[in-house]
C-alpha positions in Angstrom: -153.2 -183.5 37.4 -150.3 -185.7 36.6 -147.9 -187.4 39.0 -144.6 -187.2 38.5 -143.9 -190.6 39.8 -140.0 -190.6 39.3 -138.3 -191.5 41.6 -139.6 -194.8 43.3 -142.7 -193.5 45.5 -143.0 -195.0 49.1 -146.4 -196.3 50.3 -146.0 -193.2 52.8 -145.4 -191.0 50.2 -148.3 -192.7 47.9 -151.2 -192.1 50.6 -149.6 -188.6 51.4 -150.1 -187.4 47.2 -152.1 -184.2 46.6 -156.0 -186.1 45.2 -156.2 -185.4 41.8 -158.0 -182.6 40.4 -160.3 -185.3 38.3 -161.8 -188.8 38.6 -158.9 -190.7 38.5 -157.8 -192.9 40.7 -154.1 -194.4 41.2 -153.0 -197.6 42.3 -149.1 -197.8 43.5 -147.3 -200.4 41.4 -143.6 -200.9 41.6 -143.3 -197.6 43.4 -145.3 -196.1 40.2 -148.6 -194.0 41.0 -150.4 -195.7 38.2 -153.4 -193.9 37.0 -156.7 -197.0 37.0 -158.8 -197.3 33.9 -161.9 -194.7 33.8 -165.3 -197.1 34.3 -167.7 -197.7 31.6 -171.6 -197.6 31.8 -171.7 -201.2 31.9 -168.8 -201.4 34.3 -170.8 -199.2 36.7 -174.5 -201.3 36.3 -172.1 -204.2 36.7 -171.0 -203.0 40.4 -173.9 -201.9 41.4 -175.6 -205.1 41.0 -172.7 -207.1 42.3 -172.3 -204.2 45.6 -176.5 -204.5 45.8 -176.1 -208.0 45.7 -173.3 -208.6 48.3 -174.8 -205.7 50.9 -178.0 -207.7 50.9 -175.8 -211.0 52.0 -173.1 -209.3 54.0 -175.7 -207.8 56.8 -173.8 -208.6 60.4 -171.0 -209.9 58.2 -168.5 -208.0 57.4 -168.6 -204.6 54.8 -168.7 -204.4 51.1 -167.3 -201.4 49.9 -166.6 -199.8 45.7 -163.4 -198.4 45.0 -161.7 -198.9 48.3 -158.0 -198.9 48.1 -156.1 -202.2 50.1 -152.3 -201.9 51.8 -151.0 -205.3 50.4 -147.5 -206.8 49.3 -147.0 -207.6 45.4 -143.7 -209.4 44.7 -141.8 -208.0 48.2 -143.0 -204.3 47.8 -145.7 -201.9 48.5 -149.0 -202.3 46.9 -152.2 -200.1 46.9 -154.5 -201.6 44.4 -157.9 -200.1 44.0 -160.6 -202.8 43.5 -163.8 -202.7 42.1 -165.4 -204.1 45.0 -164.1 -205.5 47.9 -165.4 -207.8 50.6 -164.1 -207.5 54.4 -165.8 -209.8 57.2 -165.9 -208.4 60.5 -163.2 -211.0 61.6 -161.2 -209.6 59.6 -161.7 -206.0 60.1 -163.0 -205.5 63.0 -166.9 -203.7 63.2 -165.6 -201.0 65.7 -163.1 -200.0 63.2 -164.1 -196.6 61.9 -161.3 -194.9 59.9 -161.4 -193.2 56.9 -157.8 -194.6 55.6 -156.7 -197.2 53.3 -157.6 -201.1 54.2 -155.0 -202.2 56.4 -155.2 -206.1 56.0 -156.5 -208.1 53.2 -160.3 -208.7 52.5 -161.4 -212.1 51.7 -163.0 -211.0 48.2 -161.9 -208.4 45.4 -164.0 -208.3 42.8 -162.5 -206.8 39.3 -164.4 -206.3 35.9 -162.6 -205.9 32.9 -162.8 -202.7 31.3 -162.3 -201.5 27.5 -158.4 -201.7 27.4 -157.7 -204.8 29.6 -157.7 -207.9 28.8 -158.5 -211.3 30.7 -155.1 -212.5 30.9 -153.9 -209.0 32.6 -156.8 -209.5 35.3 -155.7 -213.1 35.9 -152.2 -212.2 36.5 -153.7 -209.2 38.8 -156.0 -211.9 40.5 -152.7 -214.0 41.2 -151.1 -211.0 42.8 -154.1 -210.2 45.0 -153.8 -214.4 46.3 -150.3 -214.3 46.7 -150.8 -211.0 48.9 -153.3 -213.1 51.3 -156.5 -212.1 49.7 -158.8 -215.3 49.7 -161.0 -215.1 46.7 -161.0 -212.5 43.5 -163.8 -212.9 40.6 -162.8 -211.3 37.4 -166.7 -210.2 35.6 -166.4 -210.1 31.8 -169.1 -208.9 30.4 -168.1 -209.5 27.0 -168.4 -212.9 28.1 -171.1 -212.8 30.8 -169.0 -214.4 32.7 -167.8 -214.7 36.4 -164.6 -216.1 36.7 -163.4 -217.7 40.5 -159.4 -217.4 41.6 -159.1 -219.5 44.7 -155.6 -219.7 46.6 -155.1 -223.6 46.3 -157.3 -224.7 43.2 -158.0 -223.9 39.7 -159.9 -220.8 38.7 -163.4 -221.6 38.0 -165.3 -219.5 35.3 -169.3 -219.1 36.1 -171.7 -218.6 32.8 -175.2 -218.7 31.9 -177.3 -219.6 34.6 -174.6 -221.9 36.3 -175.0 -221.1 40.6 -171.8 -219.7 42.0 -171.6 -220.6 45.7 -168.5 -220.9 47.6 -167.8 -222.1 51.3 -166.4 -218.8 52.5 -169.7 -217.0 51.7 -172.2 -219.2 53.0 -175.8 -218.4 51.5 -174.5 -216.1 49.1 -176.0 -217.6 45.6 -176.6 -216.2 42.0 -175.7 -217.0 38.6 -173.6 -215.2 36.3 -176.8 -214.5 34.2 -178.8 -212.9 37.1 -176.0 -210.2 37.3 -175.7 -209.4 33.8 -179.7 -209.3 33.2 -180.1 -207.1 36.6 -177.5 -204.5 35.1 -179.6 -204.8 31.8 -176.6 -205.4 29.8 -176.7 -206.7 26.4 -175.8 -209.7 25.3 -172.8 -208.0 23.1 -171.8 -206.4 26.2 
């Protein structure tokens, strides 16, 4: 099914559209229902390491959750965008908060990997609109790259590789390398 997104769509009228009769997902962007980019193989081993990984960690925490759309703000208007992965502490959202809706508030972590079609530069500016939105931390995974790439609201992204540790103050005792990841999802090294 396509949207015909002309006019402008509100955010009420976004979460009020018909789902789709496929497996597409859409993200409102400038009032535009904007269909996401179909997941890969390696996209998929990719979040299910990184979700197996987080869940383990994130026990009493707060939740980690695929493909869960987020109410945010992007440049003074609505914005639904559909992460990966997202991380939510219970400070955040509360743990007695059980409805099935859109995110209300701002996680502290997205987590986005690049798909055929996208490029680095188009996650970055993505990961700059999730910051400026109150989101605390977004890693970009490239697994062309094997990389893990940090955006942190008030210092300079910081890209993880090989068997370099990412840890980070906000996630205290969370710990793997960019390596473990890509080896757990068994992807090649031309990935």
């Amino acid at each position: 099914m396509v949207f015909q997104t002309n006019p402008q769509l509100t955010l009420e009228q976004f979460l009020n559209l018909p789902p789709d009769e496929g497996d597409t997902t859409y993200e409102l962007v400038d009032g535009q229902a904007i269909p996401k980019v179909s997941p890969k193989f390696f996209h998929s081993k990719l979040t299910r390491v990184l979700l197996y990984l987080i869940e383990e960690w994130s026990q009493g925490r707060g939740e980690i959750c695929p493909e869960w759309a987020i109410i945010l703000t992007r440049r003074g208007r609505d914005w639904v965008p559909t992460p990966d992965l997202l991380y939510i502490s219970h400070q955040r959202l509360p743990v007695n908060w059980h409805e099935n809706e859109t995110c209300p508030v701002p996680p502290e972590l997205v987590i986005e990997i690049i798909s055929p079609g996208q490029t680095f530069g188009q996650m970055a500016a993505k990961a700059k609109d999730y910051l400026d939105a109150g989101v605390l931390r977004v890693w970009i995974v490239d697994s062309k790259a094997r990389s893990i790439t940090v955006f942190y609201p008030d210092a300079a992204p910081q890209t993880y590789m090989r068997e370099q540790i990412l840890t980070d103050s906000l996630f205290d005792g969370l710990e793997f390398s960019a390596e473990q990841v890509f080896q757990q999802a068994k992807i090649p090294l031309n990935g």
